[in-house]
N, C-alpha and C positions, 0 to 999 in steps of 0.2 A: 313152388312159390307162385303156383298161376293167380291172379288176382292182390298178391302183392302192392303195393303203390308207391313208389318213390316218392320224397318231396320235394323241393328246390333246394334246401337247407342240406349238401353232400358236406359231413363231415371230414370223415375218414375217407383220404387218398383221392380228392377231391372226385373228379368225373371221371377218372381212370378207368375204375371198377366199374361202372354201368354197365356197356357193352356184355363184360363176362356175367354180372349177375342176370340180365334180360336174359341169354340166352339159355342159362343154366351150367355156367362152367365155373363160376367162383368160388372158390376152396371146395372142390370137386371133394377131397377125401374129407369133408365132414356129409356130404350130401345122405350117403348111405345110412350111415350110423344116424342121424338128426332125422331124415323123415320115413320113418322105419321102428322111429321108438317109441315104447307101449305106456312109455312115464307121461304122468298130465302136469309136470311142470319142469320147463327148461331154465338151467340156471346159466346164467350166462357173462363169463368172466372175461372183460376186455371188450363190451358190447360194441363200442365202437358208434355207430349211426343208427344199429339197432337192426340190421338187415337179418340176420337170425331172429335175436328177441322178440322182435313184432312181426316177423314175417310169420315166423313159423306158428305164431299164434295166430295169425291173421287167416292165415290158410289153414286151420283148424291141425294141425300136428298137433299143437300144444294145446291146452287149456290154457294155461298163464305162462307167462316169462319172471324171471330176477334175473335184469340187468346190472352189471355194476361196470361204473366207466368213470373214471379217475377226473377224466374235462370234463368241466361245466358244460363248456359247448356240445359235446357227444348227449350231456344226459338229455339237456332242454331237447335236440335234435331226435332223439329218443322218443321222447315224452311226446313232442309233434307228430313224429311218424304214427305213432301206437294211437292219437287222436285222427289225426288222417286218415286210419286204415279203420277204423269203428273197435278198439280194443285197448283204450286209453285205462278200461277199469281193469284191465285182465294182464296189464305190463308192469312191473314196478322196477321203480328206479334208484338205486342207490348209487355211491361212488365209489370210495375204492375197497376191492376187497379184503383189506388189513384187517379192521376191526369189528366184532361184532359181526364176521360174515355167515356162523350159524344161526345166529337168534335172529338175523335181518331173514334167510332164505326159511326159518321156522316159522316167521311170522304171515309171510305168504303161502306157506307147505305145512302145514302143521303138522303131514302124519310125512314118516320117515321117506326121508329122499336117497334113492338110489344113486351114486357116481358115477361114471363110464367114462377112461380116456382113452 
């Protein structure tokens, strides 16, 4: 996540999680799997602040993200991040994923998206 950029706007679990994400220890057993795969779009359910979604785009893992986060506040907080980090055009944001969650993640993937949990 080197180059990364936080924004002032901490949704999720307020300032808690800074320390572990700076260092590189926040949710340790997604690290491997997440920047290690060969897929050019990450789909991303429960986005939260967006610290996957954008990062991993932002640090070139991904090509793009599909974010979906239920609060308004997480998506706008999102949507900032992903401007902040220069990849506002390459993060999309949706809410929750009930409905329409293939045709919203087809509409940014067109050709067939791999799943992995």
């Amino acid at each position: 996540m080197k180059g990364f950029r936080f924004t002032e706007n901490a949704f999720w679990g307020g300032h808690s999680d800074t320390a572990t994400k700076i260092f590189g220890l926040y949710e340790q057993q997604n690290l491997g799997i997440l920047s290690n795969s060969d897929k050019p779009v990450l789909v991303d359910i429960g986005a939260a602040d967006g610290f996957w979604g954008v990062g991993l785009v932002s640090t070139g893992n991904f090509e793009k993200s599909v974010c979906f986060e239920v609060s308004a506040k997480g998506r706008e907080v999102i949507r900032e991040t992903a401007e902040h980090n220069g990849v506002g055009d390459h993060v999309t944001v949706f809410g929750d994923a009930l409905d329409n969650t293939a045709e919203n993640i087809a509409s940014v993937a067109p050709t067939p998206v791999t799943f992995s949990f």
